[in-house]
N, C-alpha and C positions, 0 to 999 in steps of 0.2 A: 815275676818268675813263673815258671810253668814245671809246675811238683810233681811227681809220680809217686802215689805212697802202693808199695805193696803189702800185703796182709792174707796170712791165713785164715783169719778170724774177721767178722767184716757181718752185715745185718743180713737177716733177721737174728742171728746169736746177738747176745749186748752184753760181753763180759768185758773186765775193766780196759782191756786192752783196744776196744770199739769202742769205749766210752772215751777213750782218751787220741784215739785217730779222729773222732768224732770233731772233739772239740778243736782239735788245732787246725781242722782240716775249714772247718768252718769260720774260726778266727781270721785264718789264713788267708779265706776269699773276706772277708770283711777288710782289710787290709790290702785288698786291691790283686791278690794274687790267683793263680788255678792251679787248682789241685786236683789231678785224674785219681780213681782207684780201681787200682788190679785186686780182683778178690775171687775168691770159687765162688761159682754160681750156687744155686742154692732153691733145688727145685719148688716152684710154686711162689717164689717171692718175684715182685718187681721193683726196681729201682725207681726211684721218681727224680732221681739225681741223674742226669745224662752223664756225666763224667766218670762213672762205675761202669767197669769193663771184668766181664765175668770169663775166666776160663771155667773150659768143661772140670765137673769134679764127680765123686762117685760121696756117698754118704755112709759114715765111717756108726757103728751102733755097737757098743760097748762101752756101757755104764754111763755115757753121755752120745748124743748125737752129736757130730760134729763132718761138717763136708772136705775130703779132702781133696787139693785138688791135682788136675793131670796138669803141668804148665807148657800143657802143648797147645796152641793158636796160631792160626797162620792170619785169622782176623788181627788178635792184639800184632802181634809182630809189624803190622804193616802198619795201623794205628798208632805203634810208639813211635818211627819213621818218620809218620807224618807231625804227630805232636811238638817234636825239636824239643824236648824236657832239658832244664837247666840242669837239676837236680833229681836225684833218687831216694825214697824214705821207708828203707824195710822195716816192716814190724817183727820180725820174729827171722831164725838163721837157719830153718828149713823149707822145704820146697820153694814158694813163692818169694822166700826172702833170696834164696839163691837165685830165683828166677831175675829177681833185682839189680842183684849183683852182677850176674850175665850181661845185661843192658845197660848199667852205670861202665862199663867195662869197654863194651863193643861201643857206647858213644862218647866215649870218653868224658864223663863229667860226674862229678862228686856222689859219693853215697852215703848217707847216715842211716842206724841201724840205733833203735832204740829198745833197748835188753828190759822187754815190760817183763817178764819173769824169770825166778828161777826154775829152768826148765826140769831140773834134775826131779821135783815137787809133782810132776804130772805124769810120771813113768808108768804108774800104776795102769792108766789107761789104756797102755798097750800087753795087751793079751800073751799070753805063752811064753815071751824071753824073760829073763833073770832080773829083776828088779834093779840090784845093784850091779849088773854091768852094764846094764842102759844107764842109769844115772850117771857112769860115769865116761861112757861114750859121749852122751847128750852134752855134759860139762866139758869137754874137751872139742867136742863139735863148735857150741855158741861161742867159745873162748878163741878157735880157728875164725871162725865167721867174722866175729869183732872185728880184729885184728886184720882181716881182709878190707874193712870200710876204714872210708876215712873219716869219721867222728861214729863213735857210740854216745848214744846218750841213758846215762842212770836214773831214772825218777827218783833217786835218794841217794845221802849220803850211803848209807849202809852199804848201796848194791853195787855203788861202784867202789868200796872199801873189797868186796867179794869182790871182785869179778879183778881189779887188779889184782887182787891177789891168787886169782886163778892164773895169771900170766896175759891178760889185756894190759895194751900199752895204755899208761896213766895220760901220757900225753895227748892220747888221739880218747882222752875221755869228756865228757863236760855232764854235770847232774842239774836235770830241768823234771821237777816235776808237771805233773798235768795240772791244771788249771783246774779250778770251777766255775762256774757262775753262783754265786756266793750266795746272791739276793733272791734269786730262784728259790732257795731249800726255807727261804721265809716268807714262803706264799701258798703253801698247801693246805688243806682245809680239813681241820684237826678231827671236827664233828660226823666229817662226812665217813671217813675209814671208823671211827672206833663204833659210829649206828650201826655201820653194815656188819661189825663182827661181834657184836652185842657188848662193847669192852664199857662198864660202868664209868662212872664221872667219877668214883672215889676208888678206881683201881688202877693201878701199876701197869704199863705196856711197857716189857723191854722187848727190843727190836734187835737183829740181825742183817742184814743184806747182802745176799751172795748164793755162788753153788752150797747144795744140801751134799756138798761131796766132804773126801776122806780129807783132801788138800786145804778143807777149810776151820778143821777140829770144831767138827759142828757136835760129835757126840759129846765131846769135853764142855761143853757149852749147855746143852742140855742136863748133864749131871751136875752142876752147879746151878741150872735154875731149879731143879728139881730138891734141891737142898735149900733152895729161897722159897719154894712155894709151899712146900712140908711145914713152914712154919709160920706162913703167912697167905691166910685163902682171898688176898685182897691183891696179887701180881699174877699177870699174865705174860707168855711169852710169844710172838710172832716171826716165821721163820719167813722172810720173801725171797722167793727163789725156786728153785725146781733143784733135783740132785737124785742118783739113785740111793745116796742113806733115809731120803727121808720116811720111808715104811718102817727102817730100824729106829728111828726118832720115836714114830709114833705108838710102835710096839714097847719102847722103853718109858712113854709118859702112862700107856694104859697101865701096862703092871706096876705104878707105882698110884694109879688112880686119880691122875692131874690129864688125862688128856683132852676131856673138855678146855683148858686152860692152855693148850699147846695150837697156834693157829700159824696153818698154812696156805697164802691168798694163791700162791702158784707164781708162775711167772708175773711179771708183772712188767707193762712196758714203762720204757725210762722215764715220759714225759709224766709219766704217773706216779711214779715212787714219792717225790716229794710229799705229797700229801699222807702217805707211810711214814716218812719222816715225823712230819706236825704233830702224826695219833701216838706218839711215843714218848714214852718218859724219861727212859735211856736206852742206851746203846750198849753191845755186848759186842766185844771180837775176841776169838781164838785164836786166827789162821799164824800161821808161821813160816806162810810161803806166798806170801805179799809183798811185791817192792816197791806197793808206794801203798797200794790201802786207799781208793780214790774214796770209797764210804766212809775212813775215819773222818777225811774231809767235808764229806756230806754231810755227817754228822755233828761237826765241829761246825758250820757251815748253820746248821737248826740249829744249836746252841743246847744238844740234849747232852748231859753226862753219860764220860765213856769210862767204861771198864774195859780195858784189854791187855792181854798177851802181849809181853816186850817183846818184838820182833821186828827183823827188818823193814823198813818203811814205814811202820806203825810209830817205831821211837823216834823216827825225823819230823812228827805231827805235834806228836803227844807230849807233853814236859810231865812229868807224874808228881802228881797233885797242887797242878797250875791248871792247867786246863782240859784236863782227865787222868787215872789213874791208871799206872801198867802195873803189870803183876808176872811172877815166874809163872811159868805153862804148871801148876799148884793146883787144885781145887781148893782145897782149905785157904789161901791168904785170898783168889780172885772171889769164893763167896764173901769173905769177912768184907772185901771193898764193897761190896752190891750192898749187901747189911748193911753196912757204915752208912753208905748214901739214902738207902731208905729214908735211913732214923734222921739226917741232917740235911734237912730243905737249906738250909744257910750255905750248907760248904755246897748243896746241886748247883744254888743260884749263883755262888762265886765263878766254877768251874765252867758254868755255862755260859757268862757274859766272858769268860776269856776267852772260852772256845770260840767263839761268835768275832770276837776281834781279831783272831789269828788265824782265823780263816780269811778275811780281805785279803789277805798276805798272796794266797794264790789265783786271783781273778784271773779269770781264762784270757785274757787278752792280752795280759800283760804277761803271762806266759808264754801267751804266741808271740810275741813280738821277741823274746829272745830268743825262741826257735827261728825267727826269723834273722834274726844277727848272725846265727849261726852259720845256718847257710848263705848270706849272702858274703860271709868270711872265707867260708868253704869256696866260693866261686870266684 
């Protein structure tokens, strides 16, 4: 087959929704197929991948950088022409996904549109209009788009429980999480992160990974490690990631006089993070606007004990207290779990060989190979 995935989001950004075009995209050609990608160009990066086709974009700077783009090319236009695509694979039901849609339309051949977020969750970024009547344009926007393709696909149960229930057709729905490569997050090299950030042999690293933004309740996360470190000068916290809260982070560890103990390595690229993984004891999530959470997986994946927030996509990972613990969006009951786990090496080592087994569960390939049923059901 000959794929077209289009995407707003696309490298040098690496948020879950590249991580997860990443993998199927690559699955994909392992499995004998081509996959093109339409994405906004993205001044000063180059592609080492020929099949990335960049429309012009302008770069969008409010509280995150992100490029968006014009989807006018009369290069791509003539490029899709010649490619004969079987298939079309939006990532998202604005500009470029439209742009998709246009083209699965005019060549008449199938589209799927895979609903990686809730979009309603990211409103804040847009500057000057009403919060809550964007969320509710946005939610009534991605629900028309759906419904325009013929297959959505949910990373979770949860998100296609929402999203029928916003009025997408169940029918033209099917829930495929993203893959990992499972055996990868058990290959990073424990010694080498916890030297470079001076983390002792007999101290605590709990770990994060993601935006240091609002959408990720990274403040609620800091005030619950700052309530584990208050009584215990033997745990450290590490945030990996970039975000514009994180100067509020660092401002809220100083005044409590833990911020030596709060560590920031920055961005960090993908192929690297593993090794983040190894130097860590457990794992912390807050977000509540995740529809799969590809790091609980990663997590699950290194076999570190999770604490998180019951929320969408999180609760289709996690079983709580099988193979990590969820907790209401609480401070009081998600410290008491971190405490708990402290104090009992027994119940870490339990939660961590399940984690580690129920992770196999989503090896990247054998993910892509039902994306790949899909569409060749669609055709």
């Amino acid at each position: 087959m000959k794929i077209g995935f289009f995407t707003n989001t696309y490298y040098p950004i690496c948020y879950g929704s590249v991580i997860s075009i990443e993998s199927f995209r690559k699955n994909l050609e392992k499995l004998g197929h081509q996959v093109y990608v339409f994405a906004p160009n993205y001044e000063g990066y180059e592609d080492k991948n020929k099949k990335v086709f960049r429309y012009p974009s302008f770069l969008f700077k409010y509280k995150i950088e992100y490029p968006i783009s014009i989807p006018i090319s009369a290069f791509i236009k003539k490029k899709i022409k010649e490619l004969k695509l079987d298939i079309i694979h939006v990532h998202q039901p604005f500009s470029l996904g439209r742009e998709g849609l246009h083209y699965a339309k005019k060549l008449d051949i199938p589209i799927v549109f895979t609903y990686h977020a809730k979009y309603e969750d990211y409103v804040h970024y847009v500057p000057l209009l009403p919060e809550s009547l964007l969320a509710e344009l946005v939610k009534r926007e991605a629900v028309n788009f759906a419904n325009d393709c013929d297959l959505t696909i949910a990373p979770s149960l949860g998100i296609q429980k929402i999203i029928v229930e916003r009025g997408v057709k169940k029918e033209n729905t099917k829930v495929l999480a993203t893959g990992i490569n499972w055996k990868k997050f058990q290959k990073g090299n424990r010694q080498k992160i916890r030297k470079k950030y001076s983390i002792k042999s007999d101290e605590l690293l709990f770990l994060n990974v993601g935006r240091i933004n609002e959408e990720k309740n990274v403040v609620f996360l800091l005030k619950a490690f700052i309530k584990v470190a208050l009584k215990n000068p033997k745990v450290k916290m590490m945030f990996v990631g970039e975000g514009f809260l994180k100067k509020d982070l660092i401002e809220m560890a100083k005044k409590k006089g833990i911020k030596n103990r709060i560590i920031f390595p920055g961005f960090v690229p993908y192929e690297e993070v593993k090794h983040f993984w190894q130097a860590a004891d457990f794992y912390l999530q807050a977000s509540e606007s995740e529809t799969q959470g590809i790091t609980i997986l990663e997590a699950m994946a290194t076999g570190l004990p999770i604490v998180a927030v019951k929320a969408t996509g999180t609760e289709d990972f996690i079983v709580d207290d099988v193979n990590g613990f969820l907790t209401k969006t609480q401070l009081k009951e998600f410290v008491e779990k971190i405490e708990f786990l402290i104090k009992n090496k027994k119940k870490r080592r339990k939660l961590s060989q399940q984690a580690k087994k129920d992770a196999e569960h989503f090896d990247e390939l054998n993910q892509t190979k039902k994306l790949e049923k899909f569409y060749l059901e669609l055709i």
